[in-house]
Backbone bond lengths (Angstrom), bond angles and torsions (degrees), N, CA, C in turn:
res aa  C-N    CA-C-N  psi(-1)  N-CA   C-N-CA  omega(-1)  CA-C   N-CA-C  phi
1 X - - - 1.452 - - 1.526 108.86 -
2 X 1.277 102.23 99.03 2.225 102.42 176.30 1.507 95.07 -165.08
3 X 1.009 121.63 -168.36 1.442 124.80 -137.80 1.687 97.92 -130.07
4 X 1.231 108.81 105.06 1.553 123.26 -154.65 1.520 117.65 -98.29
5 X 1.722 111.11 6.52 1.428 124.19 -149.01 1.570 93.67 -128.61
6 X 1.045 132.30 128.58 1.655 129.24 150.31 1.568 122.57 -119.80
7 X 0.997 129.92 145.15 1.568 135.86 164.98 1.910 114.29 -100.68
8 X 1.020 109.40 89.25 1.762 122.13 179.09 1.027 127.94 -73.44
9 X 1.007 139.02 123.90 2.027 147.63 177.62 1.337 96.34 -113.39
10 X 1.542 110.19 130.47 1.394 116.18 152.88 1.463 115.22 -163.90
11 X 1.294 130.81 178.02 1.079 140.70 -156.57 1.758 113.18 -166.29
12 X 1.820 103.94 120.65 1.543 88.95 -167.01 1.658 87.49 -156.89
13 X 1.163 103.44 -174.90 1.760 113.75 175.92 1.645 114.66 -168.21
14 X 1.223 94.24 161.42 1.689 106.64 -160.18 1.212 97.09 -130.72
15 X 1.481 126.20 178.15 1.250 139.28 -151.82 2.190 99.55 -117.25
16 X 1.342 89.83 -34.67 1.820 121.97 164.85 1.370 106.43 -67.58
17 X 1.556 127.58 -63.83 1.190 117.57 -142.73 2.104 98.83 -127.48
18 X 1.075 116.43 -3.91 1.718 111.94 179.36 1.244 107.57 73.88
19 X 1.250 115.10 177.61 1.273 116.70 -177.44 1.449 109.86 -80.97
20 X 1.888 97.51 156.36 1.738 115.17 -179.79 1.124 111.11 -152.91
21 X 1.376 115.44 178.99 1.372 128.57 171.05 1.559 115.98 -140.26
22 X 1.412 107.47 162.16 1.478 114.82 175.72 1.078 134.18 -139.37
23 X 1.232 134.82 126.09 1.730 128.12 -167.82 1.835 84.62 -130.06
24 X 1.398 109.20 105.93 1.994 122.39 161.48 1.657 95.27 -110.54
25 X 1.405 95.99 149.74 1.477 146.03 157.79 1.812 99.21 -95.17
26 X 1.197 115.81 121.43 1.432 128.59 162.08 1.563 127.33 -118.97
27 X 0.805 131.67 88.37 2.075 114.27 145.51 0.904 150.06 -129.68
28 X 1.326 118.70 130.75 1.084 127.51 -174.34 1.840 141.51 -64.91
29 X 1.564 98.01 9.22 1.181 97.30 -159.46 2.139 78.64 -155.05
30 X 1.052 101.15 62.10 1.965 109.71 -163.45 1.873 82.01 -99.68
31 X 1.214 106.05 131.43 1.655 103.15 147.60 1.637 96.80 -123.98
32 X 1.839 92.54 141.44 1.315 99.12 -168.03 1.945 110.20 -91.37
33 X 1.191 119.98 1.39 0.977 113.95 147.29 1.577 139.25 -113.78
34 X 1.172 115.67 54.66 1.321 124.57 -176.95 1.235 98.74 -122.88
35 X 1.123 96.85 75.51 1.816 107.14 159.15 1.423 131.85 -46.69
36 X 1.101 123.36 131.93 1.514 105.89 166.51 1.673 130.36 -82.47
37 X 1.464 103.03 149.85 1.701 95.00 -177.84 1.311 108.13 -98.52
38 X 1.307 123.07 -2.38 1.454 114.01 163.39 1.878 121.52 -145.60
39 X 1.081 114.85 177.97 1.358 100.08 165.84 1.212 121.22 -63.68
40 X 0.959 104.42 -47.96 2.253 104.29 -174.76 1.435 107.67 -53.98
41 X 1.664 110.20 -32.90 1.752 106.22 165.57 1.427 132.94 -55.49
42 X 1.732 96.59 -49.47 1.145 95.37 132.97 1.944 161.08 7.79
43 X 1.385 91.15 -101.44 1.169 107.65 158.43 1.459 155.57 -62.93
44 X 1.851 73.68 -35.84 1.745 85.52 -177.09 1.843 97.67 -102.68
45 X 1.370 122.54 59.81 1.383 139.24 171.16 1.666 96.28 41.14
46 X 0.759 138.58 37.30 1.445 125.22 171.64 1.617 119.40 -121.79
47 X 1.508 106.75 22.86 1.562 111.57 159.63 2.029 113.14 -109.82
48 X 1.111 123.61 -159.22 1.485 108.57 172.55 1.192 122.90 32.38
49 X 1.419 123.90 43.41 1.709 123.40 -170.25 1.393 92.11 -139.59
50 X 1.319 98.39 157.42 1.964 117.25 160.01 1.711 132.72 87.10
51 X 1.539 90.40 11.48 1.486 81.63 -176.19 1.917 92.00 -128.75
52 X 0.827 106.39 30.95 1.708 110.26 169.57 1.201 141.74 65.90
53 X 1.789 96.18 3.88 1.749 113.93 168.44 1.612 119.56 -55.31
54 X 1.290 108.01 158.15 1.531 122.52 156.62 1.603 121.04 -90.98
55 X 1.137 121.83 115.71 1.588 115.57 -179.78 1.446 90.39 -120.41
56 X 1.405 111.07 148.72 1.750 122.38 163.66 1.625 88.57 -139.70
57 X 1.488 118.38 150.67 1.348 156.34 130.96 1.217 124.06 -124.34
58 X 1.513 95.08 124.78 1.857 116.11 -154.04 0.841 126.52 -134.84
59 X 1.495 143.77 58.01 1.586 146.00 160.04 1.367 130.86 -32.26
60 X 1.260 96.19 115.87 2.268 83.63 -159.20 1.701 83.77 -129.86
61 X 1.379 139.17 102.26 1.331 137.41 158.77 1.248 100.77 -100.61
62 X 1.953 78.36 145.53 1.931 83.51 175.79 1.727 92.70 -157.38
63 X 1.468 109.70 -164.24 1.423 114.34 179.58 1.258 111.78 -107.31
64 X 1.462 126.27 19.50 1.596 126.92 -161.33 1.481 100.94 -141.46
65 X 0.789 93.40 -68.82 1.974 112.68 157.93 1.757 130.94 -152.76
66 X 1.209 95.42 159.94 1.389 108.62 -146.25 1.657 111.66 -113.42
67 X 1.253 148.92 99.67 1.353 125.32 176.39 1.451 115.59 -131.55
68 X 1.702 106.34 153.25 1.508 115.45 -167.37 1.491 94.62 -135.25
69 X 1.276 109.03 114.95 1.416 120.47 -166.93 1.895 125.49 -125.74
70 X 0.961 127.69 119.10 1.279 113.38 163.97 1.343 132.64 -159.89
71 X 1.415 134.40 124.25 1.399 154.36 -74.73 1.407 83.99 -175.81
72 X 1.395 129.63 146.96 1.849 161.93 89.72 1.377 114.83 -85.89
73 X 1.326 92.97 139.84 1.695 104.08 163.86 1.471 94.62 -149.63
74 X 1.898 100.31 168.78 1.740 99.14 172.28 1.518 96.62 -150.26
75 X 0.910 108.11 124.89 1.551 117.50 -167.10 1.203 117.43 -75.28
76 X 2.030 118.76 -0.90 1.264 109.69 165.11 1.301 86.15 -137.97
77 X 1.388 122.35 108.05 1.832 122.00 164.43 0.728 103.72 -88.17
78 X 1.403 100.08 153.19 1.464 136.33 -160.52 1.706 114.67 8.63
79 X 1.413 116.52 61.68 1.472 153.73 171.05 1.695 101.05 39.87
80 X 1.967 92.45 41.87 1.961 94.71 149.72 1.131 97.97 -93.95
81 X 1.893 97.46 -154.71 1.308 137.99 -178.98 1.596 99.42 -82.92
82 X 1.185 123.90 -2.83 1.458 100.97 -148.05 1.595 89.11 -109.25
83 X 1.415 134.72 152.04 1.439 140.48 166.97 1.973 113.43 -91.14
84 X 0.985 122.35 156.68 1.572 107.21 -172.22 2.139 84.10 -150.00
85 X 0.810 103.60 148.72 1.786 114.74 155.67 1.785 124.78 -153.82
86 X 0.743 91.86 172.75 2.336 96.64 -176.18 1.635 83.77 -169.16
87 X 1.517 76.33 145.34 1.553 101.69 175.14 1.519 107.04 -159.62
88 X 1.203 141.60 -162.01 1.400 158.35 -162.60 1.723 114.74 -174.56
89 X 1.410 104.16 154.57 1.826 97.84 -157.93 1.541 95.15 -147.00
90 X 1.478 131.45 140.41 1.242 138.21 171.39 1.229 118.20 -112.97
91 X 1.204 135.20 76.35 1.744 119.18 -158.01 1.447 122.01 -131.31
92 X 1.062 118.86 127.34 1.528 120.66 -166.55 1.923 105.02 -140.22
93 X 1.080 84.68 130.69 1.525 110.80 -175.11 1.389 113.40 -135.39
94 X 1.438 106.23 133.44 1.607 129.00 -178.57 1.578 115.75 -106.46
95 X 1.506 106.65 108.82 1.145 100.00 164.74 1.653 128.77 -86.44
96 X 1.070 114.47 -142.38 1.542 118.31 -177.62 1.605 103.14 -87.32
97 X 1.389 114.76 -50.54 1.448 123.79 -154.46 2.306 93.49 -105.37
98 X 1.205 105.01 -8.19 1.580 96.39 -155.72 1.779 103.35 -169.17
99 X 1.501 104.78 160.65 1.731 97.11 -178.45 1.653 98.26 -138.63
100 X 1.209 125.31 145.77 1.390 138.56 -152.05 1.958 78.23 -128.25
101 X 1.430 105.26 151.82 1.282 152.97 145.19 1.466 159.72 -142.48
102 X 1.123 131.49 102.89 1.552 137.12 -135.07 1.388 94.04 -129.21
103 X 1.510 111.94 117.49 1.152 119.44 147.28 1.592 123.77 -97.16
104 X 1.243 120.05 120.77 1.508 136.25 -159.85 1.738 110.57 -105.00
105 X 1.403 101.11 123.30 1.427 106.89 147.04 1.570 127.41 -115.32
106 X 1.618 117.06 109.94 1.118 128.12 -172.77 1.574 124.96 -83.39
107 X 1.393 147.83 122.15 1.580 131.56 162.35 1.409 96.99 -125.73
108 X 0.863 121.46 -174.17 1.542 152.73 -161.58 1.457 145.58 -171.24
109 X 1.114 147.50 145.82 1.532 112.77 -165.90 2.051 86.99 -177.73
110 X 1.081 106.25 124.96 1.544 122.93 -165.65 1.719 134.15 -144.19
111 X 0.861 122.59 163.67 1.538 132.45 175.57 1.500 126.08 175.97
112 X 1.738 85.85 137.68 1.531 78.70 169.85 1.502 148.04 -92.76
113 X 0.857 123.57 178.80 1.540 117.21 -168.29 1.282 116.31 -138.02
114 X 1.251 125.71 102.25 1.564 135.24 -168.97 1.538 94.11 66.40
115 X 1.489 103.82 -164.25 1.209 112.96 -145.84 1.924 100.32 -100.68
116 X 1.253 108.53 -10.46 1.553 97.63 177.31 2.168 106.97 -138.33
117 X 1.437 97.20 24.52 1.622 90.81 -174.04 1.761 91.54 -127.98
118 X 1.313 118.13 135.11 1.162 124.99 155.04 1.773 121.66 -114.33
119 X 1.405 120.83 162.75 1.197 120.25 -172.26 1.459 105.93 -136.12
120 X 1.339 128.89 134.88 1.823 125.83 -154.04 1.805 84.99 -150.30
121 X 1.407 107.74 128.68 1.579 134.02 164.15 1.779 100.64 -98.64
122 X 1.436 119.66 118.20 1.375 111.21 173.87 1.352 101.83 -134.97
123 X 1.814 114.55 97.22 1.646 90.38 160.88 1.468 111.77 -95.22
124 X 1.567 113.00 169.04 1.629 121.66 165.73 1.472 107.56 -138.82
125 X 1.024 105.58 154.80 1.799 128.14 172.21 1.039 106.99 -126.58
126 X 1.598 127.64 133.69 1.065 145.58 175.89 1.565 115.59 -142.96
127 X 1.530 110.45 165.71 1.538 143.56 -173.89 1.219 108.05 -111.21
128 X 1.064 134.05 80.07 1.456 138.36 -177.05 1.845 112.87 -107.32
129 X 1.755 105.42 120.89 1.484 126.29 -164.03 1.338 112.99 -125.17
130 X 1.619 137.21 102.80 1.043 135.50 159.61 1.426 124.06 -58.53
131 X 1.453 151.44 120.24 1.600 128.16 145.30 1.479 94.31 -138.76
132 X 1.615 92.28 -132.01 1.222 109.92 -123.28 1.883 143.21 -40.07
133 X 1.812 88.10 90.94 1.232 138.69 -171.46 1.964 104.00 -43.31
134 X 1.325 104.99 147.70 1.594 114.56 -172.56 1.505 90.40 -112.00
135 X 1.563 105.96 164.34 1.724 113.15 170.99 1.176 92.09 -39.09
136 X 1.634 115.68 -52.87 1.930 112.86 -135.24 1.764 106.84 -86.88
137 X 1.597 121.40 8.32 1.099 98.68 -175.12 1.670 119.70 -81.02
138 X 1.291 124.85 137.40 0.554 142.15 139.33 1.800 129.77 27.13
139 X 1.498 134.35 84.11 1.972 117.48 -154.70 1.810 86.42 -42.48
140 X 1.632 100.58 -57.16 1.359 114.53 -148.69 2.080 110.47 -45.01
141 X 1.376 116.34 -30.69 1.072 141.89 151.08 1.757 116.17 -28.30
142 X 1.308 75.15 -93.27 2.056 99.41 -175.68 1.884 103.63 -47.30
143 X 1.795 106.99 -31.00 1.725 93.10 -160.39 1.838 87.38 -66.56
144 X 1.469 129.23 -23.01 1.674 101.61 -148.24 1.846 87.93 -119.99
145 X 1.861 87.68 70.05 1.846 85.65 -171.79 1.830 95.97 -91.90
146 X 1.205 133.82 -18.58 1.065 118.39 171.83 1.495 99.10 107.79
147 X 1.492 103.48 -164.17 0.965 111.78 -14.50 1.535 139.57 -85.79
148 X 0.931 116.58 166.42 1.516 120.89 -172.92 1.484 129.11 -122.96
149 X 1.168 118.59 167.86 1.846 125.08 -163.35 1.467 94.06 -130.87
150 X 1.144 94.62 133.85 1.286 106.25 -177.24 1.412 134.13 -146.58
151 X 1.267 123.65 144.30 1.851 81.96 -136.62 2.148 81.77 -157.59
152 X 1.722 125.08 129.49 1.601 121.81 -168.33 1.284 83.91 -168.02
153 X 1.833 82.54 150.60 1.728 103.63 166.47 1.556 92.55 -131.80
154 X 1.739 79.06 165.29 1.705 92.22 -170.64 1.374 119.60 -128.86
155 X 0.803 139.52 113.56 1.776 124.28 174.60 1.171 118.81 -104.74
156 X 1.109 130.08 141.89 1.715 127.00 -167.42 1.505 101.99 -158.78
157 X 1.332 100.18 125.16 1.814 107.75 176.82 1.356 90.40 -129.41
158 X 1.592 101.58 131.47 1.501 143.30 -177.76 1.444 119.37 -118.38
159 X 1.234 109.56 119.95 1.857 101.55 170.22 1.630 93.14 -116.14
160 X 1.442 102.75 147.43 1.354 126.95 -159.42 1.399 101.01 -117.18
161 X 1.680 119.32 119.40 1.956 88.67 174.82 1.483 105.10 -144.17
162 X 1.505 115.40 45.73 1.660 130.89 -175.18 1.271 95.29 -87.47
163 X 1.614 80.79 170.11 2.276 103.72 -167.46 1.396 71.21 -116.26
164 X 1.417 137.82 65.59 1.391 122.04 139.38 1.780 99.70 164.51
165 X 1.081 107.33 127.94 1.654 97.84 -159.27 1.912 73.34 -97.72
166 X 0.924 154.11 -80.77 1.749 140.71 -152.82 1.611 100.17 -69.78
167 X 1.173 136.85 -19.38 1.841 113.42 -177.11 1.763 72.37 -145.37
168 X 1.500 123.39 105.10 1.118 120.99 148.48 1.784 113.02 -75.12
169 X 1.480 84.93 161.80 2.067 90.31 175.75 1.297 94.44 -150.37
170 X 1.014 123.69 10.53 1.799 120.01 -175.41 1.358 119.63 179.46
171 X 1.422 136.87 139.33 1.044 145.28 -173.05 1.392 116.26 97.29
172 X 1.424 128.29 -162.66 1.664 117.23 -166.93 2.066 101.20 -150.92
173 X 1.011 96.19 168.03 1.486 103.55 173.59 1.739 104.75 -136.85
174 X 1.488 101.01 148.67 1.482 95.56 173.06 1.440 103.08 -138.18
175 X 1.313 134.28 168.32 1.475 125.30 -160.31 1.613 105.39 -169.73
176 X 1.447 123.79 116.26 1.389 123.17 -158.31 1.660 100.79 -130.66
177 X 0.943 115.17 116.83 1.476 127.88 -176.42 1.705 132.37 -123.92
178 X 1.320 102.77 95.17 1.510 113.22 170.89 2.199 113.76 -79.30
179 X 1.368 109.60 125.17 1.221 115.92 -179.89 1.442 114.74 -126.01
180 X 1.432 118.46 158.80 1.859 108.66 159.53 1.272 86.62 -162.76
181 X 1.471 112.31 141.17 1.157 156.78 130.15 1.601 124.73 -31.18
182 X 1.105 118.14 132.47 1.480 109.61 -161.08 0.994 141.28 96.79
183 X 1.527 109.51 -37.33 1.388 119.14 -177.16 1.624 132.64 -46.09
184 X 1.106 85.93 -21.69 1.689 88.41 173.48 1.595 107.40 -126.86
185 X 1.414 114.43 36.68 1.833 123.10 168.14 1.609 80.33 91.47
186 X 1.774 91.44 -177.79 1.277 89.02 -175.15 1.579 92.64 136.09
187 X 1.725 118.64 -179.23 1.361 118.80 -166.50 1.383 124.29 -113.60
188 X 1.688 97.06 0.13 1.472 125.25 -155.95 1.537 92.84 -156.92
189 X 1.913 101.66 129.61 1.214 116.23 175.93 1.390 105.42 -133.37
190 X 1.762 118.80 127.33 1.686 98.47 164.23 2.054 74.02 173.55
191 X 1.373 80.28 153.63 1.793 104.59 164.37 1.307 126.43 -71.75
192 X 0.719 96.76 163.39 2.265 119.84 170.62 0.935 136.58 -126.17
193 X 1.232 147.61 134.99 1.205 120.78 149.46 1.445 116.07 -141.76
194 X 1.522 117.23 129.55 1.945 119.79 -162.73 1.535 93.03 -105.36
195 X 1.425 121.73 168.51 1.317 138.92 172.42 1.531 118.55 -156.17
196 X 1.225 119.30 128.63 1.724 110.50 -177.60 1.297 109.34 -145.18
197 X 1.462 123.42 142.71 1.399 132.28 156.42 1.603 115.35 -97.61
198 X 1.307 110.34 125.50 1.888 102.42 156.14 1.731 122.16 -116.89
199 X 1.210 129.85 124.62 1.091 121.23 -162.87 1.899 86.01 -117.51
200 X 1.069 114.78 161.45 1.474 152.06 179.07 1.582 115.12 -144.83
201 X 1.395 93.17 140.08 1.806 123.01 -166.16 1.363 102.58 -175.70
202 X 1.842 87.21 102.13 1.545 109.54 155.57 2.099 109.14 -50.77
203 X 1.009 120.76 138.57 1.435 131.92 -169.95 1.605 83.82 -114.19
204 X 1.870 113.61 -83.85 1.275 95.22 -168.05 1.203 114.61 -124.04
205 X 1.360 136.68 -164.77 1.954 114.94 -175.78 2.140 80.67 -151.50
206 X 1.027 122.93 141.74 1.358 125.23 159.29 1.433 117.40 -103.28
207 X 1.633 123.02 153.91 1.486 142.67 -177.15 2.111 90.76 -30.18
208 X 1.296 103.00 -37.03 1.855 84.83 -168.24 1.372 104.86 -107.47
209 X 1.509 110.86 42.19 1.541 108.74 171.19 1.546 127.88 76.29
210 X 1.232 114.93 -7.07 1.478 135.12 -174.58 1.523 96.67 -62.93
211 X 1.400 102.58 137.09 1.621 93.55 170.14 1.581 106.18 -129.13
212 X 1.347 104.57 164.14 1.784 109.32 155.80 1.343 114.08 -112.76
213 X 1.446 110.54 156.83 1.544 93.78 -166.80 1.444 95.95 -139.09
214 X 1.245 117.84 158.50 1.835 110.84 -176.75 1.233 85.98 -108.24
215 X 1.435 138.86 163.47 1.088 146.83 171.53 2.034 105.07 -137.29
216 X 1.422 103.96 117.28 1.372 113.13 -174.22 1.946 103.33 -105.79
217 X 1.284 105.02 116.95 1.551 104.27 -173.78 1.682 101.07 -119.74
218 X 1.549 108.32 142.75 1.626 102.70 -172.40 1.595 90.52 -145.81
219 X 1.425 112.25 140.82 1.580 109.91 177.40 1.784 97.64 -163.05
220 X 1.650 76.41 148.04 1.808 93.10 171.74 1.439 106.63 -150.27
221 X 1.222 116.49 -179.11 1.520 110.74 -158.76 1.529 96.89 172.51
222 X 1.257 120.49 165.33 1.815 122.92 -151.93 1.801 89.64 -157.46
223 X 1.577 123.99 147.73 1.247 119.19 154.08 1.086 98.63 -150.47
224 X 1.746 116.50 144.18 1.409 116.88 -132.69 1.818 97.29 -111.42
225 X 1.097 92.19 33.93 1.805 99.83 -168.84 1.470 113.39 -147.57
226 X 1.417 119.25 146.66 1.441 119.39 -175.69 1.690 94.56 -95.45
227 X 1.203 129.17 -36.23 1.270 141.64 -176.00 1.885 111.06 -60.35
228 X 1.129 125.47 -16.50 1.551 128.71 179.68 1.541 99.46 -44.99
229 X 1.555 113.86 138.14 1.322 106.44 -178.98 2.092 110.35 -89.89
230 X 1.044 93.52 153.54 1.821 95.94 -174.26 0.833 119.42 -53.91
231 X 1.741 141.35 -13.50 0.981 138.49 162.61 1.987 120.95 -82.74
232 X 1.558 105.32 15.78 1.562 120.15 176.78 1.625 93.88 -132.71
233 X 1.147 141.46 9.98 1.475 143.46 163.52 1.099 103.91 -68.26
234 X 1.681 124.20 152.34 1.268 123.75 161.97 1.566 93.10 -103.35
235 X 1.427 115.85 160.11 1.079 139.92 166.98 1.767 123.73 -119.92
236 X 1.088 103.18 -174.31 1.997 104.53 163.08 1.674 99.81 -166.15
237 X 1.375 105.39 149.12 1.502 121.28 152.62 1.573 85.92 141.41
238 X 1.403 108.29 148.91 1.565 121.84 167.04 1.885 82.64 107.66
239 X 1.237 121.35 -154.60 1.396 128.36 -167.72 1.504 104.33 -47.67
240 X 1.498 131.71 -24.10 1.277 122.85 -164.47 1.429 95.81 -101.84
241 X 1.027 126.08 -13.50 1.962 119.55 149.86 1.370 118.10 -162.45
242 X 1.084 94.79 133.77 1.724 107.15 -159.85 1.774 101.57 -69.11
243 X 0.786 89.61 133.48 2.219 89.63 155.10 1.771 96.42 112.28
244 X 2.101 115.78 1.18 1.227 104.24 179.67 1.144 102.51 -145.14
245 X 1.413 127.28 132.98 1.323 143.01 173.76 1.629 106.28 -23.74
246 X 1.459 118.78 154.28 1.204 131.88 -159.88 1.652 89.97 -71.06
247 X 1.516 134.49 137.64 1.394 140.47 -177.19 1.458 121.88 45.24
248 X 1.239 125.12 17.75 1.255 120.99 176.14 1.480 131.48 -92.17
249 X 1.347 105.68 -2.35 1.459 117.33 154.06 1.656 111.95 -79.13
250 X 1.339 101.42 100.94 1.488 126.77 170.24 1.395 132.62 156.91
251 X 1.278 110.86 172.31 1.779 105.62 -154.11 1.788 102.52 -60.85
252 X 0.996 115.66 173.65 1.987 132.34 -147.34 1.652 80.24 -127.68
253 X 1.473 84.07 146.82 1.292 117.44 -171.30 1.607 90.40 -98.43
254 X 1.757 100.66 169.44 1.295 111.76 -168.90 1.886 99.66 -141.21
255 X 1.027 140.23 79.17 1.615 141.75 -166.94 1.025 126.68 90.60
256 X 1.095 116.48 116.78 1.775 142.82 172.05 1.522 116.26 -74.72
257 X 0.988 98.84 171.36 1.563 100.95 -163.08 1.725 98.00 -84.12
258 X 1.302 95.56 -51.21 1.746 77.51 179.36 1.986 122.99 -72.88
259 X 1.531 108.42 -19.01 1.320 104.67 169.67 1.989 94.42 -138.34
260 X 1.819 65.67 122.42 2.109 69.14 177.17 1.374 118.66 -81.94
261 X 1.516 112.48 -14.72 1.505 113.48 166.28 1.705 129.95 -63.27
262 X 1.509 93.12 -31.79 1.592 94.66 -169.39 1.691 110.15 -59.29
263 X 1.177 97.79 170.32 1.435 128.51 179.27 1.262 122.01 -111.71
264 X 2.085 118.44 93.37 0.874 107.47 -158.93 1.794 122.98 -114.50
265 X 1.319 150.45 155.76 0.721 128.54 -167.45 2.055 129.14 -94.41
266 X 1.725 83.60 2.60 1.237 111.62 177.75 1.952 112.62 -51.27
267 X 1.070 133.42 120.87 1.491 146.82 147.00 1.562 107.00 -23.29
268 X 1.573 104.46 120.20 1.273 94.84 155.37 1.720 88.76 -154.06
């Protein structure tokens, strides 16, 4: 018996994403059919409770990108082993040259296996919209403005083997992921495949238990198509490597919309 629900305000910014804000709805303990029979049930938190779901509703505006999100899952459906979640996603992001928007449908469906390996099925479908486009973007850009359907499943088996699954300080995770695109129609067809190590090492620990922790992260990943549209590319630079503008590690574009000859230095 304690109080399983929070309402959050915050406000923060990144070097990736600009400044934002956030107003979530949380609980941890949501049953999604417990209706209420009145308003005051309603209100006074005593409808949507007691059967041990996760619900988030999440408003995150900002000037860089923008997301409106909201998610259930229940980590034992229908009182197996197995975890299941769905959610939906509103997200729009502005780049320099162009602005992306994705409307998302998320599910999920999981279990674990022995005591440090889990295994997770995730497909999503999405609405994916390029505009409002600059002289300098990019032909290769502007040709895959959408909009488009888009539509992947994912499978990923992870063994987990930390002394603390929310503040690790020791031990490692590894996480291996086969995907494709298409699978359920769609505008874009082709495979994946991601791979990652994380290792953890306490460095130092003080008299009141405080620790520092190094955190060692390693990843590679393959996509089996030249045709993937740029908004399913991975990139790097900005938080994912220091010393290069946010996505600008990757192959160079060749014509802009206002001159298709030029030579541009824009990411795509």
């Amino acid at each position: 018996e304690k109080q399983t629900g929070s309402v959050n305000f915050g406000v923060g910014a990144g070097t990736d994403s600009g400044l934002f804000g956030e107003i979530s709805v949380k609980q941890q303990n949501f049953d999604l059919f417990d209706w209420p029979q009145s308003f005051d049930e309603l209100v006074g938190g005593r409808a949507f409770r007691g059967a041990g779901q996760n619900f988030t509703l999440a408003i995150q505006p900002g000037l860089e990108v923008s997301n409106y999100n909201i998610s259930i899952s229940d980590p034992h459906l229908l009182d197996t082993d197995i975890s299941g979640s769905a959610g939906g996603n509103f997200r729009t992001r502005f780049y320099d040259q162009y602005a992306e928007q994705r409307v998302s449908g998320l599910f999920g469906i999981g279990t674990r296996v022995g005591d440090y390996w889990s295994f997770n099925v995730n497909p999503r479908v999405e609405n994916v919209k390029l505009y409002d486009f600059s002289g300098n973007t990019p032909l290769a850009i502007y040709d895959q403005r959408g909009p488009s359907y888009i539509s992947a499943l994912f499978a990923e088996l992870t063994r987990t083997e930390v002394d603390n699954y929310m503040r690790p300080s020791r031990g490692s995770q590894i996480e291996m992921q086969v995907g494709y695109h298409g699978i359920f129609g769609g505008d874009y067809t082709y495979p994946q495949v991601k791979a990652g190590i994380t290792q953890f090492f306490t460095t130092y620990e003080d008299f009141m238990g405080r620790k520092q922790v190094l955190r060692l992260r390693s990843e590679c990943g393959y996509i089996f198509s030249e045709d993937a549209p740029v908004y399913e590319r991975w990139y790097l630079g900005g938080r994912t490597l220091r010393g290069f503008d946010f996505r600008t590690v990757s192959p160079k574009a060749f014509g802009t919309i206002d001159d298709p000859t030029k030579q541009t230095t824009n990411p795509i």
